[in-house]
Residue, then its C-alpha position, 0 to 999 in steps of 0.5 A: x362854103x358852097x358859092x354860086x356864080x352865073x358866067x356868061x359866055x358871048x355864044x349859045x354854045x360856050x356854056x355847054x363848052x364849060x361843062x368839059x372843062x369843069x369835068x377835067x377840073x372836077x377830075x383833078x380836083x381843081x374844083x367840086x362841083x355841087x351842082x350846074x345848070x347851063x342856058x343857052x339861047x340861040x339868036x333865032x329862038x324867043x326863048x333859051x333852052x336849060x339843061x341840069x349838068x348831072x355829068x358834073x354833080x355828086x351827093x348834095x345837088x340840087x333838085x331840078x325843081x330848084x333849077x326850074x323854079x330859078x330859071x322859071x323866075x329869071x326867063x320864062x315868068x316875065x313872058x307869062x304876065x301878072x296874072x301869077x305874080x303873086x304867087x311868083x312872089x312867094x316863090x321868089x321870097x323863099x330864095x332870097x335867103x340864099x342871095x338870089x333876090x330880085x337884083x339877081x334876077x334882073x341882073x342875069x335877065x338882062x344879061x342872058x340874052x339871045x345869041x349868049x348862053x350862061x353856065x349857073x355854077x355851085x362849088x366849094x373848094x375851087x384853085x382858083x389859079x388853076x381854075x382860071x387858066x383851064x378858062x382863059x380864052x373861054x371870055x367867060x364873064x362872071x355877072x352874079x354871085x352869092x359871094x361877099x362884096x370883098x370875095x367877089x372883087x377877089x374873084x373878078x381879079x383873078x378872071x379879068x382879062 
């Protein structure tokens, strides 16, 4: 099963950090990386930069249209007004089926800040003891994921300082 996690990370650099780290992990096979896409916003930037990890992903990643779209909804669309809600909407309705609904969004709007940056994550097959202690002292902060509530609590256990 394929899960996307977005962790947050108390500087615009953090992110890009994670990228190396998921590179070692992807290497050992500690992890499969199905796709990334990292934010950063640096403090004196009204707006964050994205970038697609194609380093980190293989056959079956994702388009950067869907990046685009995920992160045109989340940072960039609330800047731009109602004048094209309506077709924002839609747009928004087509990724609810795979647990990125309006909660998502706000969620990781609200979190995603400047001065921070997030690494957005899609993965299968994870060791998540080995996983966890490649980040530990990274403070990544896991603040959305598709996951059931169960799995979710799951994995906030074996990150929780």
């Amino acid at each position: 099963m394929t899960t996307l996690t977005v962790w947050k990370f108390a500087t615009p650099e953090g992110a890009m950090q994670a990228e190396k780290t998921l590179l070692a992990l992807q290497k050992q096979d500690l992890i499969k990386v199905v796709d990334a896409a990292v934010v950063s916003w640096p403090s004196d930037k009204k707006k964050p930069t994205t970038k697609e990890l194609n380093n980190l992903t293989g056959m079956g990643a994702l388009s950067g249209t869907f990046w685009g779209m995920l992160f045109g909804l989340i940072f960039f669309i609330p800047l731009i007004g109602a004048a094209i809600g309506a077709a924002t909407g839609a747009l928004a309705g087509s990724l609810t089926d795979v647990g990125i609904d309006d909660e998502f969004i706000n969620d990781v709007r609200s979190e995603v800040t400047p001065g921070t940056s997030a690494l957005f994550l899609m993965s299968s097959d994870a060791v998540m003891d080995r996983v966890h202690e490649a980040f530990a002292g990274s403070h990544a902060q896991l603040i959305r994921t598709n996951l059931s509530n169960e799995e979710e609590t799951k994995l906030r256990e074996v990150f929780a300082d």
